[in-house]
C-alpha positions, -999 to +999 in steps of 0.1 A: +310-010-001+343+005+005+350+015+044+350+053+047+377+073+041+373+092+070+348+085+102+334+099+130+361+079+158+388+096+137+370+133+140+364+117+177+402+107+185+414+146+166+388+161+193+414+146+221+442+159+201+428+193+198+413+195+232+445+216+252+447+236+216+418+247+207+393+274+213+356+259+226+336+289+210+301+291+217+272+298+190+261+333+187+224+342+182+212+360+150+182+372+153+183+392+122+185+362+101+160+345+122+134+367+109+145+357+074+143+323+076+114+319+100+130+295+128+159+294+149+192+304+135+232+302+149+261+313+136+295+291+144+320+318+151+351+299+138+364+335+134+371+340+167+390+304+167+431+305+175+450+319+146+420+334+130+395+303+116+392+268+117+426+263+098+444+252+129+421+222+137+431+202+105+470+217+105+474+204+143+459+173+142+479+165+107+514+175+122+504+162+157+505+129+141+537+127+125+565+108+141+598+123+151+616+117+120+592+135+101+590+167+124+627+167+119+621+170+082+603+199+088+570+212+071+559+226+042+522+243+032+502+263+007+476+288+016+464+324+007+469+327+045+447+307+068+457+273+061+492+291+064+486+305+100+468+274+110+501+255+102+525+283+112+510+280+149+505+241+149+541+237+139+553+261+167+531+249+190+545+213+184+587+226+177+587+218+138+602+240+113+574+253+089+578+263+055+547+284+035+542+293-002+515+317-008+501+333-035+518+369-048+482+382-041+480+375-001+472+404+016+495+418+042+482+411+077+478+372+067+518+370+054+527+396+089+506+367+111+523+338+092+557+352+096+545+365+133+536+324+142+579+313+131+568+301+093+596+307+063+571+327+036+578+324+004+555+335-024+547+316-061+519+320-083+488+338-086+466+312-072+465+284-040+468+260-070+502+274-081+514+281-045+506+244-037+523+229-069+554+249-053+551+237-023+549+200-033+578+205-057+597+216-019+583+184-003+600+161-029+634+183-027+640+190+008+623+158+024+597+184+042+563+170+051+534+186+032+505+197+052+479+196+026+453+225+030+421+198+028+435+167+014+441+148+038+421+124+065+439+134+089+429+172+078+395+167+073+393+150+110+404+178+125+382+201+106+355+179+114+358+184+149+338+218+144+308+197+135+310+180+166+310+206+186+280+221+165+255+189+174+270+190+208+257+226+213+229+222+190+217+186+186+185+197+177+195+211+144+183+207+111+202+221+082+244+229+086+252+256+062+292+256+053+321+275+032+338+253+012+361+260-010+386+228-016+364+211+010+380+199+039+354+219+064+326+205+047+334+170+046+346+168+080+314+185+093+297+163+073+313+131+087+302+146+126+270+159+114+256+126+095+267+103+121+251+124+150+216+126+128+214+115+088+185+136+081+203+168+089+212+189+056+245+195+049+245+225+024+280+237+012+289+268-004+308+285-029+318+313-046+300+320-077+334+325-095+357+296-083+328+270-076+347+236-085+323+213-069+293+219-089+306+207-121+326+181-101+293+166-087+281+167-117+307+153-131+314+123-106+349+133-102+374+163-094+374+187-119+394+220-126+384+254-131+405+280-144+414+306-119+394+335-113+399+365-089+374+366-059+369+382-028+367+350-011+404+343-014+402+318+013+381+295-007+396+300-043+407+264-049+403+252-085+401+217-076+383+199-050+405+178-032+403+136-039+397+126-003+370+153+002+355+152-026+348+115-019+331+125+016+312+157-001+299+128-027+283+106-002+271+127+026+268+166+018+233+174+001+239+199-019+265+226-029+256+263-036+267+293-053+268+326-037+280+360-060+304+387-052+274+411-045+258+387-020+296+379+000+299+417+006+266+423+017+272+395+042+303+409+057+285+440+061+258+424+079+279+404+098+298+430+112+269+455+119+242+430+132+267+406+148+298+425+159+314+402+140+345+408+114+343+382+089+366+378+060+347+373+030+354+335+021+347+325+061+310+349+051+300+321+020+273+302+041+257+336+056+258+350+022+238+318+010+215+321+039+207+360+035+201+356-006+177+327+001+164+326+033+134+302+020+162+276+015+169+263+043+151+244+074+152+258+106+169+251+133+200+263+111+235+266+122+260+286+099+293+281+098+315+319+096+347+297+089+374+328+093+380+361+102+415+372+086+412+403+064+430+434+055+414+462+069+420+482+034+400+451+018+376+452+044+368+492+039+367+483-003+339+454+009+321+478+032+314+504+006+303+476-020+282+458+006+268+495+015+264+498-024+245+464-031+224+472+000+212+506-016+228+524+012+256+538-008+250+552-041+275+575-063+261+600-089+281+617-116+264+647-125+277+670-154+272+709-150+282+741-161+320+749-143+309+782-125+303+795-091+278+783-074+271+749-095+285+729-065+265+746-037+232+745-053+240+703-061+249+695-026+218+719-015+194+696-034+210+663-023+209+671+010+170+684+006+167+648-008+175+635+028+215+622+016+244+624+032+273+634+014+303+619+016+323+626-002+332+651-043+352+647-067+358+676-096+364+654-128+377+683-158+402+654-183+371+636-199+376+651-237+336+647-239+335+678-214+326+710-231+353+740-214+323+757-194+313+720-182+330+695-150+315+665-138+308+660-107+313+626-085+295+627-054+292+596-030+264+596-009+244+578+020+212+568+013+186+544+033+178+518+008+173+513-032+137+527-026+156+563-019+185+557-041+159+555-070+139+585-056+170+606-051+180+599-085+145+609-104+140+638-082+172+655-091+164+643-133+132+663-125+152+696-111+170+695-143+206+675-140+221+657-157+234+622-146+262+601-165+277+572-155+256+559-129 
């Protein structure tokens, strides 16, 4: 049997590293899921870690390393923008000139925090993939380091160093429920959590539209997906990484999907029952945990790996999360265009127990008769039961609904 590629004295020795670095965050209750899944539940607020998520373990502990030739050379990473901030801080932190592609998608407060923390931005691609070839292309030309987002050993030891801390805090628990998107997190957690207890389940997670590790499992090796767009930027990676795929192999249970629908939800969740502002990748494993509750063994601790989201992203996820709930429903209602029409809608809606809002006149649609306007209106509602109820009572007062 090969020795492993990466073991518990190395997540041990990137602990000491990280120590003065660092944030020691402790686990926050949630009670709300408890209920769900019938035992004990805690979330692992890596959101609240330095620079924004769990990014700056790995990046440290990787550039910590080098020797002073190297950090000479300078660095160079790819990242949609926590990887990116984990490395812009690390680098600064340490005096080493950082370089970071990302993607022509990354939202503004990631590239404004990356630029904030010293890093040279530049942008290539649509994808991590692309933004990474770029940045390797820069390693060979310029002599710069590259600080690989997940693989790496050194990396995944750093990242692994959340796991430690989870068994230290929580040694009683029994299933460790993590984002993964090229899967760095979830093998290092797994190296920390396996050696601390075998039998505990390691259950990664995906989103539904940029899940490489499935098929790679399946597969026995690295595989690539096509890119597809996702809310969960922060874990669209085409292509598991070698080195952690190798861990994930061996020690990680079982990789899951989770779908667009269920990530917003999450974040709304999150941020109403928790106080907590999640981005939508760093949601993945509460997301799994809220669509099947029945699927994992309490005690459970969930991993919120990052926190770094637009705020006009964030309202766009809200609203959807509202939507998928049944607490946010919008009905497009076509009428005659006269006085009155508008008042006598909004009258029955709020009768229904809605709250409005916000209207919209629509008049281009060439289906319209002259006399007729549709009407958008966006409502507040308390749950599919009364979005269904709303929207039959107001069939049976005689209006007609398009476009639901």
């Amino acid at each position: 049997m090969a020795d492993p590629i990466v073991t518990v004295e190395d997540v041990r020795r990137a602990a000491v590293v990280l120590e003065p670095v660092i944030r020691r965050l402790p686990l926050a209750g949630a009670q709300w899921l408890e209920r769900l899944v019938g035992g004990e539940v805690r979330l692992v607020t890596e959101n609240l870690q330095r620079a924004g998520s769990f990014k700056i373990r790995g990046a440290y502990n990787r550039i910590a390393g080098l020797s002073e030739d190297e950090r000479a050379q300078g660095v160079v990473a790819a990242s949609a923008g926590n990887h990116a901030q984990g490395v812009a801080v690390a680098a600064q932190l340490l005096g080493v000139p950082a370089t970071v592609f990302m993607p022509d998608g990354a939202t503004i407060p990631k590239v404004q925090a990356t630029r904030g923390y010293g890093a040279d931005v530049r942008f290539h691609g649509k994808s991590v993939d692309e933004a990474l070839a770029a940045a390797e292309d820069f390693a060979r030309s310029t002599g710069a380091v590259l600080i690989h987002p997940f693989d790496n050993a050194d990396i995944v030891a750093g990242q692994g160093t959340v796991g430690l801390e989870l068994v230290d805090a929580m040694p009683e628990v029994r299933t460790v429920v993590v984002p993964a998107g090229g899967g760095g997190l979830l093998a290092g957690v797994a190296v920390a959590v396996k050696a601390h207890d075998p039998s505990i389940r390691v259950i990664g997670v995906q989103a539904e539209q940029v899940a490489a590790y499935p098929p790679s499992l399946a597969a026995g090796t690295p595989t690539a997906l096509p890119w597809m767009p996702t809310m969960a930027d922060g874990i669209a990676v085409g292509r598991p990484g070698d080195i952690p795929f190798a861990i994930v192999q061996e020690l990680v249970d079982e990789v899951r999907t989770v779908t667009e629908d269920e990530v917003s939800r999450a974040v709304l969740l999150l941020l109403e029952r928790a106080k907590l502002v999640v981005e939508p990748a760093g949601a993945a494993a509460a997301a799994e945990v809220l669509a099947r509750p029945g699927g994992v063994e309490p005690p459970v601790a969930v991993v919120l790996s990052g926190g770094n989201v637009d705020s006009l992203v964030l309202l766009r996820i809200i609203r959807h999360g509202l939507a998928v709930a049944g607490r946010y429903l919008t009905i497009v209602v076509r009428m005659p265009d006269r006085p009155g029409s508008l008042a006598r809608l909004l009258s029955d809606v709020q009768s229904l127990h809605a709250n409005v809002v916000d209207i919209e006149h629509l008049r281009e649609d060439a289906a319209l008769g002259v006399d007729e306007v549709d009407i958008v209106v966006h409502v507040e509602a308390r749950g599919a039961d009364h979005c269904r109820t709303l929207l039959e009572e107001l069939v049976r007062r005689g209006y007609t609904l398009r476009e639901l």
